[in-house]
C-alpha positions in Angstrom: 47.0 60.0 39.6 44.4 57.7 40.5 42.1 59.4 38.7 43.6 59.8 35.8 44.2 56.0 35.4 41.0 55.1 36.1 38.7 57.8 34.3 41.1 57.1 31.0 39.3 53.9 29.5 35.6 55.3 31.0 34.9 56.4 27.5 35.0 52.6 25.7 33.8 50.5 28.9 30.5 49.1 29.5 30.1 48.6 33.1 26.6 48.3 34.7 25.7 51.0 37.5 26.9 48.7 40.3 30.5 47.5 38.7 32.0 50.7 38.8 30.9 51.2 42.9 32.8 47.6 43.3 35.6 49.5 41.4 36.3 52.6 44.0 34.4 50.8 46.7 37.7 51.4 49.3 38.8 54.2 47.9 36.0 56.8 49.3 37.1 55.2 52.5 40.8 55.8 52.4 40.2 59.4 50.3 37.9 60.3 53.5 40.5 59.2 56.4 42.9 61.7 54.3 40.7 64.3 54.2 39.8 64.2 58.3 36.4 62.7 57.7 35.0 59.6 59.4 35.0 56.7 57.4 31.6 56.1 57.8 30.3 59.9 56.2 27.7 59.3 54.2 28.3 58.8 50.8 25.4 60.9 49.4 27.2 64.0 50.3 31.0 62.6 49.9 30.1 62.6 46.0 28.3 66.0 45.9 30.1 68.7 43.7 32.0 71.2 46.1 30.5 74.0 44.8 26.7 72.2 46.7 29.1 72.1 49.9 29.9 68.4 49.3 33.4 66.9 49.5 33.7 66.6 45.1 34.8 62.7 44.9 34.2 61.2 41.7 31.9 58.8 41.1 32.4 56.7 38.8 29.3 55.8 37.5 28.4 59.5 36.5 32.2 60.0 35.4 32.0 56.6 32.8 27.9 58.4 31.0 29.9 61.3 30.7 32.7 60.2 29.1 30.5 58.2 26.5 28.4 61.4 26.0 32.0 63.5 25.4 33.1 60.8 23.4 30.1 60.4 21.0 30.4 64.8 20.4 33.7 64.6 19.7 33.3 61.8 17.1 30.6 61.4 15.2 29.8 63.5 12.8 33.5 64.8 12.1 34.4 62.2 9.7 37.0 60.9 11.6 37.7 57.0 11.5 36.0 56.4 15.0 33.1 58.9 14.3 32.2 57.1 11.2 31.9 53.5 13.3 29.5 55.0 15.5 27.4 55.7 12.8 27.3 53.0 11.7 27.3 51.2 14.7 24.0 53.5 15.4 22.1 53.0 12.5 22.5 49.3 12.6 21.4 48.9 16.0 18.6 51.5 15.2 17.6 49.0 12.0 18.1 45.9 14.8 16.1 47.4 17.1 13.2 48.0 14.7 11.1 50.6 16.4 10.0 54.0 15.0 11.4 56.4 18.0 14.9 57.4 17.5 16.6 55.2 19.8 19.0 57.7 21.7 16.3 60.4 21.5 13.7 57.7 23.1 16.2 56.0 25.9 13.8 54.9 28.1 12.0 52.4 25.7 13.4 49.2 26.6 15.6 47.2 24.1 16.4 43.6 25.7 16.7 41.9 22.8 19.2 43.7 20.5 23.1 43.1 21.0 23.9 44.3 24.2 27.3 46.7 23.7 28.2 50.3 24.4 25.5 52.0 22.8 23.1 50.0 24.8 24.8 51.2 28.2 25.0 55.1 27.0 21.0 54.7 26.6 20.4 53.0 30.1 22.8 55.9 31.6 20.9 58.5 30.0 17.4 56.7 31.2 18.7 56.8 34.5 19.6 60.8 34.6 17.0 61.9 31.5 19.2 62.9 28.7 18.4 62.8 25.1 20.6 62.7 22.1 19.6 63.6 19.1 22.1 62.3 16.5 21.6 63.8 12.7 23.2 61.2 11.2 21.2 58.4 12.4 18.7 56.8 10.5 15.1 56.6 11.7 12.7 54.5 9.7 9.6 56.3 8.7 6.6 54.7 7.8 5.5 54.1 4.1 1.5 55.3 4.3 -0.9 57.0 6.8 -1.9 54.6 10.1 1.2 52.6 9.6 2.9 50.5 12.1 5.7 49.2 13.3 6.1 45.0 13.9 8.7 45.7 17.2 6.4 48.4 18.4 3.5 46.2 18.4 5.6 43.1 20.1 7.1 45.0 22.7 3.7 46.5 23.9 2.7 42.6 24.5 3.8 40.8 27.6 6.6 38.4 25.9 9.4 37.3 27.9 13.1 38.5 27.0 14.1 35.3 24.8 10.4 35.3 22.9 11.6 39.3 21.8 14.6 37.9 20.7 12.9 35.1 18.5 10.4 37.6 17.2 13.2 40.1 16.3 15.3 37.4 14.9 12.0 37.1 12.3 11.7 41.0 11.4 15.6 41.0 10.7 15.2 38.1 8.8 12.1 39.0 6.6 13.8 42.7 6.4 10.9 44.2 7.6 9.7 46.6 9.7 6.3 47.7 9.3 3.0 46.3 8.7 3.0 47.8 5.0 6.2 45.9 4.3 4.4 42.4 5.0 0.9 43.6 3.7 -0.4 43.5 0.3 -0.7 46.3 -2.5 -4.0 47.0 -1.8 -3.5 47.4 2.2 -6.2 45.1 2.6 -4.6 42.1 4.5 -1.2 40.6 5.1 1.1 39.0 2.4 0.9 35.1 2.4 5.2 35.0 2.6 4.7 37.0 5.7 2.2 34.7 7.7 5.1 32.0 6.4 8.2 33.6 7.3 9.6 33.1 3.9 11.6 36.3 3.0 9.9 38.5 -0.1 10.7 37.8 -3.8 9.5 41.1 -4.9 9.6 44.0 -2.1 11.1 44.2 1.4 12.6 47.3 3.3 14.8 49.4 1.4 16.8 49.7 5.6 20.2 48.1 5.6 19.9 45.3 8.3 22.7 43.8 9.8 24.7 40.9 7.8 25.4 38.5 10.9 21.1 38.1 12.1 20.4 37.5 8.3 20.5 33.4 8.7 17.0 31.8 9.1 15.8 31.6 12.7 16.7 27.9 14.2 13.3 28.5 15.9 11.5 29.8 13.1 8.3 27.4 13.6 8.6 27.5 17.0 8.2 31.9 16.8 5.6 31.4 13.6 3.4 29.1 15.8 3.6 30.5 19.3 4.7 34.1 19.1 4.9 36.0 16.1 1.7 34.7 14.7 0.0 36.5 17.5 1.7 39.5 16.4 0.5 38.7 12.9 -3.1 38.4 14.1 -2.9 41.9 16.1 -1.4 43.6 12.7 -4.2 42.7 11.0 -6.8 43.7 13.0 -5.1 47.4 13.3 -5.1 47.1 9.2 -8.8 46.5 9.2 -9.2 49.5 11.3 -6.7 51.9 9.6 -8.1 50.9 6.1 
């Protein structure tokens, strides 16, 4: 019964890695005392699968990955009301996120600075455990010409802090932008002049859907030109150069 109550909402729930052990931290102890084991048996083996000679509890931090995982297969791609959602919920944080690796194929890359919800936790779960999920009907930006790159790949292989990622994605959403031929000119020779002045483009601009709600001018907009996403700017061009 206790099970059952709890594993029921696992599916929709975000919970970090050490919430759920604060969830069923006495229960292990009580479930143990039932079961003729000292309270203190180590948990390590108290939550190995019976069939590895352990005792089988559940742990809820496995239970609440899995239940996303099931979730996410029995949903998307069925056309049901709740399947449809998660695609779109996936391909707008894949367009947020801004990066050219699928984003549940590629867990591991770090995303601080995208809205933190459910899809973010099913990645950090499959980090932890090395899953990938390969979803058809997400939408992975590809790159317009040969030696193209991304803006968010370049910013998040610089040492920024959390909020300076934010600023600097708040600018590519903004722009609706994602690689460096989108902000560069015709001839690939050097970057557009609206870019370098984070106005958004009268004539060309991603043909990605980006999310309504980040679509407002950055508050810090001169703040992230002058300190930040200048240098990010300067490092784009000097990969141009080379690639041309």
């Amino acid at each position: 019964m206790y099970l059952r109550a709890v594993k029921y909402s696992l599916s929709v729930t975000t919970m970090t890695m050490k919430e759920p052990h604060s969830v069923q931290s006495l229960i292990p102890v009580v479930t143990l005392n039932k079961l003729g084991y000292h309270r203190n048996y180590p948990h390590a083996v108290a939550f190995t699968p019976i069939r590895l000679f352990g005792c089988g509890m559940c742990d809820l931090r496995i239970e609440q990955g899995l239940a996303q995982i099931n979730a996410l297969l029995d949903y998307i791609g069925t056309g049901h009301k709740i399947g449809n959602v998660m695609t779109i919920s996936l391909r707008s944080l894949q367009v947020e996120a801004g990066i050219s690796s699928d984003i549940l194929a590629l867990p591991s890359k770090e995303l601080t600075y995208v809205t933190d919800w459910w899809f973010l936790g099913l990645r950090k779960f499959c980090s932890n455990h090395s899953i990938r999920i390969h979803v058809k009907a997400n939408q992975v930006p590809s790159s317009a010409r040969q030696h193209d790159q991304f803006i968010m790949d370049t910013a998040t292989s610089m040492p920024f802090k959390r909020q300076e990622f934010v600023d600097i994605n708040l600018v590519h959403i903004y722009l609706q932008v994602c690689t460096i031929s989108d902000i560069a000119t015709a001839v690939g020779g050097s970057l557009h002049l609206s870019a370098l002045k984070v106005d958004p483009f009268s004539d060309h601009r991603s043909n990605l859907s980006f999310p309504i709600k980040r679509l407002q001018r950055p508050p810090t907009v001169k703040e992230v030109y002058g300190a930040k996403y200048f240098v990010i700017f300067y490092v784009l061009t000097h990969r141009l150069k080379i690639s041309v």
